[in-house]
Structures are given as C-alpha cells and as structure tokens.
C-alpha positions in Angstrom: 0.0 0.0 0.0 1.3 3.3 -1.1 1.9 6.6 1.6 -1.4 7.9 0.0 -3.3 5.2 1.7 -1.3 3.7 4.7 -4.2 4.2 6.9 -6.4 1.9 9.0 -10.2 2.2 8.2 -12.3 1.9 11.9 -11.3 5.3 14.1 -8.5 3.2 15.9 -7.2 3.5 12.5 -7.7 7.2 12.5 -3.9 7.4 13.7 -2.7 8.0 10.4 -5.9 8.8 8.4 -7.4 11.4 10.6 -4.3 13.0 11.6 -2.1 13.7 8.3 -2.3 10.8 6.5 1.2 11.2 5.1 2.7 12.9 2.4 0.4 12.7 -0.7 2.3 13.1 -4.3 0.6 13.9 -7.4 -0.8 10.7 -9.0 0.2 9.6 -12.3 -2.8 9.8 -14.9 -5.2 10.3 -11.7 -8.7 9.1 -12.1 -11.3 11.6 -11.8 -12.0 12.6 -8.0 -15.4 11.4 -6.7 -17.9 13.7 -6.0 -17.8 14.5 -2.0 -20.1 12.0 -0.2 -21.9 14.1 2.0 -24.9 14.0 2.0 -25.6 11.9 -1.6 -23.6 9.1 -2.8 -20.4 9.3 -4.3 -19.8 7.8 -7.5 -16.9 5.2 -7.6 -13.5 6.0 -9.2 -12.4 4.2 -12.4 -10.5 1.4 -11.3 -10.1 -1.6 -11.8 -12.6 -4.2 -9.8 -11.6 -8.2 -9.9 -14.0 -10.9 -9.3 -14.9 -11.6 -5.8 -12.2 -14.9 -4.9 -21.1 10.0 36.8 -18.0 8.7 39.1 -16.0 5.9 37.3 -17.6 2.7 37.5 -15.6 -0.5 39.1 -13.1 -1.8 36.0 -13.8 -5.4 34.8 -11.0 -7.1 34.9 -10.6 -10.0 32.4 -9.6 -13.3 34.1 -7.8 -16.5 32.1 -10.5 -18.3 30.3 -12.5 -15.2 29.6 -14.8 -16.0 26.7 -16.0 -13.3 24.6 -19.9 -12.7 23.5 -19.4 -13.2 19.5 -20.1 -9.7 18.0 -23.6 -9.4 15.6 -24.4 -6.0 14.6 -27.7 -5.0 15.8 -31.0 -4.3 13.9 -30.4 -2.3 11.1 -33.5 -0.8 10.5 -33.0 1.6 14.1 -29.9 2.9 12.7 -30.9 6.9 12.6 -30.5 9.2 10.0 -28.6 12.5 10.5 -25.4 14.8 10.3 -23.2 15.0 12.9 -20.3 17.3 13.2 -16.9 16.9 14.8 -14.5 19.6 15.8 -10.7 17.3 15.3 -7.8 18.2 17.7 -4.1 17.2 18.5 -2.6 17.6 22.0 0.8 17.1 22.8 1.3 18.1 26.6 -0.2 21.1 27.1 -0.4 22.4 23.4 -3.9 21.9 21.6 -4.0 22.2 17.7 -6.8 22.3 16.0 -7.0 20.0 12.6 -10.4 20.6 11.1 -13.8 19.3 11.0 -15.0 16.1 10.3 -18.7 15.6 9.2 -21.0 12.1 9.3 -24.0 11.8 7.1 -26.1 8.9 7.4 -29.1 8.7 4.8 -31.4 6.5 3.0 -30.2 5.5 -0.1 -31.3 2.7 -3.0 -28.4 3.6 -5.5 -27.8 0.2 -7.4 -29.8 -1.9 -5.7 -32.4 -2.8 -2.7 -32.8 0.2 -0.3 -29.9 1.1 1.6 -27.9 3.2 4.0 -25.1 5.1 3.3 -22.3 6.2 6.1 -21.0 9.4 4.0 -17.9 11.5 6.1 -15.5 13.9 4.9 -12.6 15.2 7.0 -11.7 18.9 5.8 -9.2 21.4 7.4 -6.8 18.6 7.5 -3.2 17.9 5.9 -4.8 15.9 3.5 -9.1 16.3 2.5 -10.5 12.7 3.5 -13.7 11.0 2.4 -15.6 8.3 3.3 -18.8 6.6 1.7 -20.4 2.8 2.9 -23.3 1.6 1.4 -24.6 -1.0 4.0 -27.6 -3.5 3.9 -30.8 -1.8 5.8 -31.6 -4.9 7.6 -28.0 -6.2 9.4 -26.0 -3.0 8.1 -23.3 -5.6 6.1 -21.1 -3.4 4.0 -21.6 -3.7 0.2 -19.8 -0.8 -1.4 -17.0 1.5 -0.3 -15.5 4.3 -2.1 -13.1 6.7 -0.3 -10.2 9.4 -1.1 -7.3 10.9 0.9 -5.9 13.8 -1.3 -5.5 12.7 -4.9 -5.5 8.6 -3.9 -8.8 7.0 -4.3 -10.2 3.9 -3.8 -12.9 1.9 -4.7 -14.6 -1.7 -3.3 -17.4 -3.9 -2.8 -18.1 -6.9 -0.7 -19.8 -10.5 -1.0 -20.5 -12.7 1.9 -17.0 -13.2 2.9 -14.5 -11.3 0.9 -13.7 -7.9 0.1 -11.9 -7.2 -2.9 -11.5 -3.3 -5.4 -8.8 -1.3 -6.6 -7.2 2.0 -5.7 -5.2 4.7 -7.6 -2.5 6.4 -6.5 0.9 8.3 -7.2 2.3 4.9 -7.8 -0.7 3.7 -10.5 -3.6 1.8 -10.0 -3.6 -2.0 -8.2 -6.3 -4.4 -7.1 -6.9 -6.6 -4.0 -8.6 -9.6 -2.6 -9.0 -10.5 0.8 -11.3 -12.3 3.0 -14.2 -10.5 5.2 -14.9 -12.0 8.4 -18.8 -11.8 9.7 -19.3 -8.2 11.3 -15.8 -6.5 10.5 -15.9 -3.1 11.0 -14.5 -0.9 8.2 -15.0 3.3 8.5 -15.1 5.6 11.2 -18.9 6.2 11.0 -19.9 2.6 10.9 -17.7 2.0 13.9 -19.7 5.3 15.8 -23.2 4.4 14.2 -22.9 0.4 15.1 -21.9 1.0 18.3 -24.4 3.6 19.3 -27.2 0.9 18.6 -25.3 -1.6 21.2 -26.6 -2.8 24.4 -24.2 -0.7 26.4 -23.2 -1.0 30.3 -20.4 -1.8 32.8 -19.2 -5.1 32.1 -20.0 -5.4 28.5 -17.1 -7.5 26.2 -17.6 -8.6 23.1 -15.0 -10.3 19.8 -14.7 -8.0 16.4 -12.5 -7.4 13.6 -11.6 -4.5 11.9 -10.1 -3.8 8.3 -6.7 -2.2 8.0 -5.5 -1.1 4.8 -1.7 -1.2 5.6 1.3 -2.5 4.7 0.1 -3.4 0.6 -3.4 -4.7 1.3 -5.8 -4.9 3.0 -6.8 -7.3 5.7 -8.6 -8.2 9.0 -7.8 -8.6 12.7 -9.4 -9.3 15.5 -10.3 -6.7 18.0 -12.6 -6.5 21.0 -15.3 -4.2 22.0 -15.5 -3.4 25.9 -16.8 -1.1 28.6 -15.4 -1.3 31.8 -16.2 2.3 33.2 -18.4 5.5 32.8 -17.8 8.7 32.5 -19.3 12.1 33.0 -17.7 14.2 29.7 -18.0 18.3 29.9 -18.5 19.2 26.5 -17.0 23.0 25.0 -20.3 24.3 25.6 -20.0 23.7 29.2 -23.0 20.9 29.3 -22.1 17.8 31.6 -23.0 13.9 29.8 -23.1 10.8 31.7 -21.4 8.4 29.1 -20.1 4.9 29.0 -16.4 4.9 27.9 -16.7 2.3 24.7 -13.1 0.5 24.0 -12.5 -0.9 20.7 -8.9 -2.2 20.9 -6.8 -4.3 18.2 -3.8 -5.6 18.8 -1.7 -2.5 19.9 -4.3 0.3 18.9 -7.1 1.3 20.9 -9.4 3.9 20.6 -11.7 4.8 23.2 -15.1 6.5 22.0 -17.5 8.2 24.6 -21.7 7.3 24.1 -23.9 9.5 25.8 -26.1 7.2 28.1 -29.3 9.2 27.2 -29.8 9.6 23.2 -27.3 6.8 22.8 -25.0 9.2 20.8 -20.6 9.5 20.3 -20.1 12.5 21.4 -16.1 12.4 21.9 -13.3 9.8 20.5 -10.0 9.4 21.1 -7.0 7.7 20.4 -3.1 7.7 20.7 -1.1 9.5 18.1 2.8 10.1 18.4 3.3 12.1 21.5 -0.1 12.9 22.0 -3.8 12.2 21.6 -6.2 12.9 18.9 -9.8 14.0 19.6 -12.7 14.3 17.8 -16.0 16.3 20.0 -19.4 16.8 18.9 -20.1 20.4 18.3 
C-alpha cells in the first residue's frame, strides 16, 4: 500500500488517516476525483474491480479463560438518519491544535440496488481532505460498497458474503486486492460510531470483532474486541455535563476509546493515541 493510503479504516485506524495521513504526491494519470459523499452518494473512481475470490464505575478485569460474547451487529433498520459534526484536535502536553472538521451523514439511499444506508464523512481542514462513503444492507448494516479518497489517492470496493476485494489509484498507479471479510468486520469511522451507538451498552459489556486495515500493501482483518469497563461524565465546550459509558474498541496495539452518551445513545467524543499525543474528535 502506497503513503497515500497507509491508513487503517475503523477510528483506531484514524492514527494515520485522521491525523495527516502522510505525504500525498501527485498521482500519475489520476482518475477523476469522486464527487464529495456528504450527504448523496459518491460515484466510484475508475479502477479496476476483480472478481470476488457520573463517578467511574468498578473496571472489569478480564480473568484467564475469559470468553467473549461473539459480536452481531444490531438491527439495522433503528440505525438513525442525520449529520453530525466533529471539531478534530491534536494535544501534545499542554499544546492543543486544531485540525479541522469532520462531518457524518447517514441517509437513506437505493443507489444500485435494494434500499440502503449510506455512512457518508468527509474530513476537511486537514493535511490531507478525507472522504468516506459505505453503502450498508438496511436490515443487518453488512457493507456492500466502499469508495473513499485521501488527497489525490482513491479507492474503490465492494463486498460479498465473505471477501472484500477493489482497486485504488495512487501516485504509484492503479492496483487491485482480494481478501477475505470475516462476519461483522468493521470498516470506517462512521460505521464504527453508528454500530456501536445501537449496542446494548453497560459496565461489564465484552464482546469479539474485527476490523479492516489497509496497511502494509493490502488490506486485511484482525481481531479486536469491543469493551466497557467504566463510565464517565464528559464536559463538552459548551460547558454541558454527559453521563457516558467509555466504549473501548482495541486491536492488537491500537485502541481507541469512543464516549456514548447514556441518554440519546449518541458519540459525542473519541480518542485515540497518536505520536506524542492524543487525537480527539467532540461533537459540536
């Protein structure tokens, strides 16, 4: 995978999206751009496509032998539609720096097929100008389509039962991929936020996922976990006070940490580490 799109695709992997995505070049013979997905759909790039092959709660602490609830996504048809928009910061010690906006559309949409939702967000203000859009089945919210840009590199897939498989276009030229798609992998930033919004949230709650990384030449799943262990009251810039649980979503190394407003069921803060710091996202 080329600098353009060395980023992971669920918020954990907004380390390198979300924050500067790294040093974009001027593609060679770049594909048109796709139109920006907020709210309608975006149109998918020209490439090429192969075949489908309150006071913190008391922590949980896992013990040896700890199973883990398999993770379904929930009832499709309560996901809500909506914008939401995020104010993005770095902070490193003491300094805070500001790094744009980042805005989440969720509509109804029955481009191509069956009626649909589609997860559009676009990240502007950044190093780079990020979008997102996931077409996902209205009844169990399975992805179907994906189409996303960081600068000039774009990319473009779609998804069967159990494999995931497009092409991008960067700097570099234009590749494809295959790879397999376990059941309920989490791919962008908004599914992870709008998925987990609809879960049966408390103090205590564990449960197995996997999430899609594009990193490292293609892309690929690994298994993560989904957890609460704690609540929190968050005061947002406005000075109101939210009782939230404090969701976990951790793979491997990366975690991200994503606060759900107890009443609404709504993210209204993430976080995650970046180098030497933390980057935010809060609800404005």
């Amino acid at each position: 995978m080329t600098e353009n799109f060395r980023r992971p695709i669920v918020d954990l992997r907004v380390v390198a999206a979300l924050a500067l995505c790294a040093c974009a070049r001027a593609p060679v013979n770049p594909v048109p751009s796709p139109t920006p997905p907020s709210p309608t759909p975006v149109a998918a790039p020209s490439v090429p496509i192969p075949p489908p092959v309150s006071a913190p709660a008391v922590r949980h602490i896992p013990q040896p032998g700890d199973s883990l609830i398999p993770f379904e996504r929930p009832n499709g048809t309560l996901l809500r539609t909506g914008t939401l928009v995020y104010d993005l910061a770095s902070t490193r010690g003491a300094v805070v720096s500001p790094l744009g906006i980042r805005t989440v559309s969720v509509t109804e949409s029955a481009a191509g097929g069956p009626p649909s939702w589609l997860i559009a967000e676009s990240r502007t203000g950044t190093a780079l100008t990020t979008t997102d859009s996931l077409f996902l089945t209205r009844a169990d919210l399975s992805p179907t389509r994906w189409v996303a840009t960081v600068g000039k590199a774009q990319l473009a897939a779609s998804m069967s039962r159990d494999s995931l498989y497009g092409g991008m276009q960067t700097y570099q030229g234009r590749s494809s991929f295959t790879t397999a798609l376990p059941p309920g992998a989490l791919l962008t930033p908004g599914m992870v936020e709008r998925i987990v919004e609809l879960l049966p949230l408390q103090v205590g709650y564990r449960a197995a996922a996997s999430v899609v990384l594009l990193d490292m030449g293609s892309p690929r799943a690994v298994p993560a976990e989904l957890l609460v262990d704690e609540d929190e009251r968050v005061t947002m810039p406005s000075g109101q006070q939210i009782d939230c649980w404090v969701v976990k979503l951790r793979a491997g190394t990366l975690e991200e940490r994503l606060w759900v407003s107890k009443e609404g069921s709504r993210v209204v803060q993430t976080e995650q580490p970046i180098p030497g710091g933390r980057l935010t996202a809060t609800l404005k």
